[in-house]
N, C-alpha and C positions, 0 to 999 in steps of 0.2 A: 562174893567172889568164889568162883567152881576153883578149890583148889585140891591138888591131886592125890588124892588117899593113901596112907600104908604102901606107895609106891616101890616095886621091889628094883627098879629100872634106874640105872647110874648115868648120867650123865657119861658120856665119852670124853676123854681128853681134846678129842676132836672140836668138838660142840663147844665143851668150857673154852676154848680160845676165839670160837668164834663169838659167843657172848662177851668174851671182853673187850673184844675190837667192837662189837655191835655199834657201839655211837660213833666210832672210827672209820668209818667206811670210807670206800674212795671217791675222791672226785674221778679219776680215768687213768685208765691203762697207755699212760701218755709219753712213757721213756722209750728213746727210737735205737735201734740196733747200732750204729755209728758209733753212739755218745760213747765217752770215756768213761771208766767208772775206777773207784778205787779197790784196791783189791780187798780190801777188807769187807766190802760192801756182798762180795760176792762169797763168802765165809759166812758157813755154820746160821745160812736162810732157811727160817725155819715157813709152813706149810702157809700160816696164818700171816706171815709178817706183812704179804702185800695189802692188807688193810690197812696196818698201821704206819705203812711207807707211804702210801698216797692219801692218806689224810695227814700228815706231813706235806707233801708238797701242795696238798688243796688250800692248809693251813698260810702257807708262805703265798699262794695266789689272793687269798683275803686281803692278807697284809697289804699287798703294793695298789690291789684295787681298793681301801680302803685309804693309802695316800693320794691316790688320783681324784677321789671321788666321796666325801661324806654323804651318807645315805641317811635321810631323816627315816627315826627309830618308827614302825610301828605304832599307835598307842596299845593295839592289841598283841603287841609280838612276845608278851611275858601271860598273857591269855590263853585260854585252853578251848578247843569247838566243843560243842553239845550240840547229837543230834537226836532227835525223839522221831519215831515212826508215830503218825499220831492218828493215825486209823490201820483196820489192817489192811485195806486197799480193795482191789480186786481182779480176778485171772483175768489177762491177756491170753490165755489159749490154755486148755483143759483134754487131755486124753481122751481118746474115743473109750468105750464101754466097752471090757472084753478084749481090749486091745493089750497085749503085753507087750510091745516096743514102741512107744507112741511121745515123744516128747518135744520141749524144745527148752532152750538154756543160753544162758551171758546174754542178760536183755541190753544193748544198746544202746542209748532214750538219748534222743537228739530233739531239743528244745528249738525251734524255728523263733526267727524273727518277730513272725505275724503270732504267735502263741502256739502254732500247732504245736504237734509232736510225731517222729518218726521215731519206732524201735526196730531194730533188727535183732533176730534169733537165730542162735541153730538149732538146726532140723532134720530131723532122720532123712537119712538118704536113701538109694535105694536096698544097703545095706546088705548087699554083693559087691559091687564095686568103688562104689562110695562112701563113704562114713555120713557126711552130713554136709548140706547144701544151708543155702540163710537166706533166709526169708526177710520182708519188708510190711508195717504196715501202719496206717496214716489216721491221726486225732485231729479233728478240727473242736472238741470241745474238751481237753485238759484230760482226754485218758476215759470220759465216758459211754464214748462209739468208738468202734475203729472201721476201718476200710476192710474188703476182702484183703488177706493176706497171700502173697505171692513170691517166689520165689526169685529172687534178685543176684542170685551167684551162687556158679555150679565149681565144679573140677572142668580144667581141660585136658581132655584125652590125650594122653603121650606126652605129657609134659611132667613138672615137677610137682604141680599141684594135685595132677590125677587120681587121686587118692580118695581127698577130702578138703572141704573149704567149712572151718567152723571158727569159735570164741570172735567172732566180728566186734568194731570199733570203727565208729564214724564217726566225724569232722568235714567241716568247709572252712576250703581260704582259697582267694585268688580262682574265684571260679566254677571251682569242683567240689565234688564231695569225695574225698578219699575214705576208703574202706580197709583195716585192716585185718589181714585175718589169719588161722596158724592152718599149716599143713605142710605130709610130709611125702619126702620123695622115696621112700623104704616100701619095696610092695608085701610085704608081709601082709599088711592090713591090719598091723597093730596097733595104730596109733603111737609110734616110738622114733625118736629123732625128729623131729619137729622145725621149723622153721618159720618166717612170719614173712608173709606175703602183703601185698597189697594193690590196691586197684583203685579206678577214679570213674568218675561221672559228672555229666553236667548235671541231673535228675537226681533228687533221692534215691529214686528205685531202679536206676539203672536208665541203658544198659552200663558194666560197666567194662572198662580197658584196663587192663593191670600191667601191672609194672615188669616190662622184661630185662633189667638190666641197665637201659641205657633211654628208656622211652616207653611209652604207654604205648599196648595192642598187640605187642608178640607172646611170642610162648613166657609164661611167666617165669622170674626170678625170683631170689629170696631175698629181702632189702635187711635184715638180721639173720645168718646162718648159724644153725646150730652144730659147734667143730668140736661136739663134744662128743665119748665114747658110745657103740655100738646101741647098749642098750639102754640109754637115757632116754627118759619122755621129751627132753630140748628144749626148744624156745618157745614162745608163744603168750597168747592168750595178750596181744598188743591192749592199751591203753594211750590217747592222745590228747596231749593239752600243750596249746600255745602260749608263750607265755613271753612280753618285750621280744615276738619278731623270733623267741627259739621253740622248736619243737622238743618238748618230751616225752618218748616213747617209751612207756613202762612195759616190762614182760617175765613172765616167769622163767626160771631157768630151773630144770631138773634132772641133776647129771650125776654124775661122780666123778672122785676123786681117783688116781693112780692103783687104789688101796681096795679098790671098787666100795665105799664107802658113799651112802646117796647122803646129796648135797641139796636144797633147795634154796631159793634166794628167788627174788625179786628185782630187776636190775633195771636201770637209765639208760638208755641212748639217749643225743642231743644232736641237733643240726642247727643251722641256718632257714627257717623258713623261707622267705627272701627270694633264697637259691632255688633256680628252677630246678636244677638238678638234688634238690638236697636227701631224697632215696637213698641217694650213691654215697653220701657226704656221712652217713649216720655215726658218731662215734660213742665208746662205749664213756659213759661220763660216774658211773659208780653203781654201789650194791644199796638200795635203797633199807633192804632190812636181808638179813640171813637169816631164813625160815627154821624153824629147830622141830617142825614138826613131820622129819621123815618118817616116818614107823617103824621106824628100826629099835627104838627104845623107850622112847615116852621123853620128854624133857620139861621143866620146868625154868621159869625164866622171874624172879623177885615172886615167885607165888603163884603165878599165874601160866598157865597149862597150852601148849599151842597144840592144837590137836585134829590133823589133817586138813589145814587151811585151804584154801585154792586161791586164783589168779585176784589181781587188783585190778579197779576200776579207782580210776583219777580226776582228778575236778578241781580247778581254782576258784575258790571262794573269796569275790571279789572285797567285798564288805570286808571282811577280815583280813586280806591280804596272805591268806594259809590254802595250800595244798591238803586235799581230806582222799582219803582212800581208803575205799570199804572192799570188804573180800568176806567170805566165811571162815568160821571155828567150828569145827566138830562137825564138818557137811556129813548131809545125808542121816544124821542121829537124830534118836529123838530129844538133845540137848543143845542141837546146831543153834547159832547163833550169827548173826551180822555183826565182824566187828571192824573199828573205825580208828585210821591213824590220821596224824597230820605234821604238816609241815611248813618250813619257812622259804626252806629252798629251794623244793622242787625233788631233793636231792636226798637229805635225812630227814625218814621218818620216825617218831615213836606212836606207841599204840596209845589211846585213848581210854576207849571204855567198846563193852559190849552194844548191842540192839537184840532185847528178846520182846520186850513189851511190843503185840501186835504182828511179829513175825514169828510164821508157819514152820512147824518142825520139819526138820529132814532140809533144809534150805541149803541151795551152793549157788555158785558162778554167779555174786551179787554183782547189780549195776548202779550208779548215780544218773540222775539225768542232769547235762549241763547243755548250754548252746553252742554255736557251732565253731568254735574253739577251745570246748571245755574248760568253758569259764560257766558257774552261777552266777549271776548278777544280782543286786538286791533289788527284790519287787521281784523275781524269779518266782513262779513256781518252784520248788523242792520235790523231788520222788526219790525214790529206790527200787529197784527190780531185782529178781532174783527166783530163780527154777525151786520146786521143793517137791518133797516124795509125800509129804502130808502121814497123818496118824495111821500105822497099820499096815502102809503100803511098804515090803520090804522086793517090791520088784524091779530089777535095776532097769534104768533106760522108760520106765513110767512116770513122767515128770510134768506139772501144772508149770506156769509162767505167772507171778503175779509183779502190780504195778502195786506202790503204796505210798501216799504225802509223808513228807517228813518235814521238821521244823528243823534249822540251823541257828544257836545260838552260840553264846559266848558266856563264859566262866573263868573264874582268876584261879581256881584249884580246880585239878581236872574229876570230871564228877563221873562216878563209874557205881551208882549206883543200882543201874541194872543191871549191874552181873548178879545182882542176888533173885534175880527177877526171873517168872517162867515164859517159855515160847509158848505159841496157839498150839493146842494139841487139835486139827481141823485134818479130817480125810480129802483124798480129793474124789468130786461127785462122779467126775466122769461126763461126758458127754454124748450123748444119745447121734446115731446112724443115721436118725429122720430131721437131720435141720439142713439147713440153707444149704447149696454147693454150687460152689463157683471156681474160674478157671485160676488153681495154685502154681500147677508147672506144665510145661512142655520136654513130652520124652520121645525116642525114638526107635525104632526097630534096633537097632545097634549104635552102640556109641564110638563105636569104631568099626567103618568098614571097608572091608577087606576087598578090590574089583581088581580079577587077575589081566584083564587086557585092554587097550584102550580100546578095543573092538566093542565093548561090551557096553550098553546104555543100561540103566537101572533108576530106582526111583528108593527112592528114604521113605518108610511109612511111621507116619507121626501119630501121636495121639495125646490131648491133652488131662493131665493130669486133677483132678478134684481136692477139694479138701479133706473128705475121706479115704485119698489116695486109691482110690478108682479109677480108670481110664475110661475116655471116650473118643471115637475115632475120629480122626481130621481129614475132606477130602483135600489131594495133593496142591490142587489147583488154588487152596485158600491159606496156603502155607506162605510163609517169606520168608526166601532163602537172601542170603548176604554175608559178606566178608569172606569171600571164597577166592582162589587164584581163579580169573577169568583164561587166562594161558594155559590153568591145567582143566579144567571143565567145564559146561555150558550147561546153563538148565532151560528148558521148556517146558512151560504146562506140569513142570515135578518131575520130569523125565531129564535125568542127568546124563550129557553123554562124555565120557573122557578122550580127554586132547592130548596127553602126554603122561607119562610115568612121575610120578612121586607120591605126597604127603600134601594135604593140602586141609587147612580148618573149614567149619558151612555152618553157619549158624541157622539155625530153625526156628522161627517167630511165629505167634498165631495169638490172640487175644490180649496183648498186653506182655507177655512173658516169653522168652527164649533162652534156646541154650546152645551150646559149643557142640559140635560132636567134629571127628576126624574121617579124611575118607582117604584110604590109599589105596592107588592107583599102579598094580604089579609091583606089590612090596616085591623086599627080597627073600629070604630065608632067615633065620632066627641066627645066624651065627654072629659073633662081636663084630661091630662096624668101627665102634673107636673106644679107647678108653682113658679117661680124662679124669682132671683134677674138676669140684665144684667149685675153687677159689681160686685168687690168682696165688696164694700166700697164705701163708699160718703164722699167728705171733703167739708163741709160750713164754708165760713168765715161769720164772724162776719159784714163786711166791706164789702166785695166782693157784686157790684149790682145784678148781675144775680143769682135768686132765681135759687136754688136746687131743682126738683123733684122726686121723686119714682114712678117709671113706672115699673111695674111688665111684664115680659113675662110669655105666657103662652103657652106649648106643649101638643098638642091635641093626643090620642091615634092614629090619621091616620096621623099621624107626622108632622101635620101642626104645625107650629109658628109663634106668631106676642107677638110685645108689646100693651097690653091695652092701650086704652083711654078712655078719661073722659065718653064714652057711657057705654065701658066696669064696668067702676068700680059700677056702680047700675047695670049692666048683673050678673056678676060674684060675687057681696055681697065682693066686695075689702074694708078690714078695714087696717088703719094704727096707728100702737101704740107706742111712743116711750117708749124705756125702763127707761130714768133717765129725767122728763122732766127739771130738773135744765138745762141740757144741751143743750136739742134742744125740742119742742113741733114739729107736725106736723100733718098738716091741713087734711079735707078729703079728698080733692085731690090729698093728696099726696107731698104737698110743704111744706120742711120743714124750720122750723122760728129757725134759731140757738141762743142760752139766753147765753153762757157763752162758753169758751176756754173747752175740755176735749172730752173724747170719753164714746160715747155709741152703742145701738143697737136700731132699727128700728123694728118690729114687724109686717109683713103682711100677711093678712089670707081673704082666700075667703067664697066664701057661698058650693062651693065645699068639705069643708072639709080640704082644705091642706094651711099651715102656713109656712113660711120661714121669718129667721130673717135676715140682714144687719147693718153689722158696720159703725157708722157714726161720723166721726172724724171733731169736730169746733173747729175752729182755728181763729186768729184775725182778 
């Protein structure tokens, strides 16, 4: 066991409470603003109590479903998982040569019916306006050959996603394949404040239709929003597993507290699969683990070192009737490691043991492969996947992709003898400019374009994209235009003529692959067209660590939108006012301090002239 030397790093008073609620977690943020409370309840709440308040009432929900309903035990529910990497595998996608930004990462692995396998990655974008798109690609013999890999979902221009579309997670039920994936609506282009999106298809590879809210195909929404402060990395990095008919959505959360104290955790949503609508239904159902490894000081936990973990990947493991979820320790070092929790619930996890035996130094954003509910089955195949910077390479954003078998067993004491064990100290080779090239994406002269009159005809010049990220040119005529307002434009022969003033989406097809781009039609001028709340509602606990923020969006007359930030709110003269402050005060930034149980409204008004209120519901 790597345990943490002459460490000169104190635990925080902060951190020691969150480890001792650790096994306490909640089932959900479930008391409604109405209810009654006693006054006592509302006295001398301290920061960390909401853990131990709703593993209280999760405890009292056992109890009654355990008089409704005896559950035959487990034989393995007092058993512990083992899992062994038993080869070291081999790259799914390897860096070009010479290249300094070349990677892809959070492999995917969706085990088919028939035995194939589909993974998805993310993948450098164009790294101007995009962070990273996610590519798709196809095994019919267990990971030995794949398919050309192709890019299967972009950002939509002017929308909430515009940004970046990366850390993908797929699943099939009832039809489709949902894909979920995190990106943010902050144009900084920092990858900060984050949210989780999601989209569906009949096809593995697309095309596909995301999720806008109320229905598949419009501008996207966020089905988990991140309502935490300014400068938090947010939500993200989804994980999905079905489990008796519920969906559980795993994701990181990386925020702070009131104190600006950075907070990481791991957290539950649950729904009704069932429910056509269940996107909308998502609720928060508890904090699966409280990550202790911000960097802010180092921490230690019975011995054992968490140190720059990242996102989880989920899986029910049928056989045993447990929940496994791998992530990394120490990413990016050369000590990283895979390591492996599990569970009974779905709900609380503990950690297991390490994976060095056969996995590559510098390793992050591990994956499991399970099938298309994120179940293992027994007789499954086994893998894990996971990005790595390999021996020597200390250049960020240079990253291989490898697949690798794993064996899943069973143990009655949990066996953690590869923590004393070393990782592959292996470079990565690189990939040579002279191999195969085939069609990965389709781009366009502009991803957004600008036509000042409906007088004016024009044409979109296309070009399709290589796997060396090369262009080659597309004539107009062999392009496939679709999903466009016919009302606002007509196309012939690639020659677009406009019919009427606005904004309207065109999608661009050619070889298998297509993307979104926007065309507007005599925008207006850049001044504020509205400005709006991104939710209907805010709920603060009382208890709950991670501060609540109010982040206004704002739609521009040339239909631009983004959520402000802390530069925006002295741009735009952003005031915040609450309406009852017994209930909750809140700050100029926008974070608000909840003072007692009850519902109010929020007040935000700019220096433009235009005001919008928000209901803000504190709870215990």
């Amino acid at each position: 066991m790597r345990l943490k030397e002459n460490s000169k790093s104190k635990i925080s008073d902060l951190l020691k409470k969150v480890l001792f609620y650790f096994m306490l977690i909640p089932a959900a943020l479930s008391l409604s603003c109405g209810s009654d409370a006693k006054e006592s309840d509302t006295k001398d709440i301290k920061e960390w109590d909401f853990f131990k308040r709703n593993a209280e009432i999760l405890e009292e929900m056992d109890k009654d479903r355990d008089e409704e309903e005896e559950k035959e035990k487990s034989i393995y529910e007092d058993m512990h998982l083992k899992l062994t990497v038993t080869d070291k595998g081999e790259d799914v996608f390897i860096p070009r040569k010479g290249a300094s930004y070349d990677y892809r990462y959070g492999p995917s692995m969706l085990l088919q019916d028939d035995g194939s396998m589909d993974v998805y990655l993310s993948v450098t974008g164009d790294s101007v306006h995009e962070l990273d798109w996610i590519s798709c690609m196809h095994s019919d013999d267990g990971g030995s050959t794949w398919s050309d890999e192709k890019i299967v979902l972009s950002p939509t221009p002017v929308s909430k996603d515009e940004h970046s579309v990366c850390d993908p997670d797929v699943f099939y039920y009832g039809g489709f394949y949902y894909l979920g994936y995190t990106s943010t609506m902050v144009e900084t282009n920092q990858g900060i404040a984050n949210s989780i999106f999601l989209a569906r298809s009949i096809y593995p590879d697309g095309p596909f239709a995301k999720w806008d809210g109320s229905g598949w195909g419009g501008d996207p929404e966020p089905v988990i929003y991140y309502d935490g402060v300014w400068n938090g990395w947010g939500v993200g990095e989804p994980s999905f597993v079905i489990v008796d008919d519920t969906i559980y959505v795993y994701s990181t959360r990386d925020a702070y507290n009131e104190k600006n104290e950075r907070i990481r955790a791991t957290e539950v949503h649950t729904a009704d699969i069932t429910d056509e609508n269940w996107p909308a239904k998502l609720e928060f159902a508890g904090y699966t683990v409280i990550r202790t490894d911000t960097g802010e000081e180092g921490s230690e936990t019975d011995g054992y070192v968490y140190e720059d973990c990242d996102s989880w990947d989920v899986a029910y493991v049928e056989k045993y009737d447990k929940f496994v979820a791998v992530c990394t320790n120490r990413r990016f070092s050369g000590d990283s490691c895979i390591l492996y929790y599990e569970s009974e619930n779905g709900i609380y996890f503990e950690r297991v043991s390490e994976l060095n035996e056969n996995v590559i130094c510098g390793c992050h954003n591990a994956g499991i492969m399970s099938d298309s509910q994120g179940h293992i089955k027994q007789g499954d195949p086994a893998m894990i996947g996971y990005a790595y910077s390999g021996a020597g390479n200390s250049v960020w954003g240079n990253w291989a992709t490898r697949i690798a078998p794993i064996s899943i067993g069973i143990t009655r004491e949990i066996d953690r003898s590869e923590e004393e064990k070393e990782n592959l100290k292996i470079p990565i080779s690189g990939r040579s400019r002279s191999g195969k090239r085939h069609i990965f994406f389709i781009t366009a002269d502009s991803r957004v374009r600008s036509v000042g009159s409906t007088e004016e005809d024009f044409s979109v010049s296309c070009a399709w994209m290589d796997n060396y990220r090369a262009t080659h040119g597309i004539t107009s005529s062999d392009v496939i235009y679709s999903g466009y307002d016919r009302d606002m434009i007509k196309i012939s022969n690639g020659v677009i003529t406009p019919l009427e003033g606005g904004m309207t989406s065109l999608t661009v097809g050619y070889g298998g692959v297509s993307r979104q781009i926007r065309l507007k039609i005599n925008p207006g001028d850049r001044s504020v067209k509205d400005f709006f709340s991104p939710v209907s509602s805010y709920t603060v606990s009382l208890s709950r660590p991670f501060a609540v923020a109010v982040r206004p969006m704002i739609r521009l007359k040339d239909y631009s939108i983004f959520e402000i930030n802390l530069d925006n709110i002295s741009e735009y003269g952003v005031t915040f006012e609450s309406m009852d402050g017994a209930i909750c005060s809140v700050r100029e930034d926008g974070v608000i301090t909840p003072l007692s149980p009850g519902e109010t409204k929020i007040k935000v008004s700019g220096s433009m002239g235009i005001t919008y209120v928000v209901d803000v519901c504190v709870v215990e």
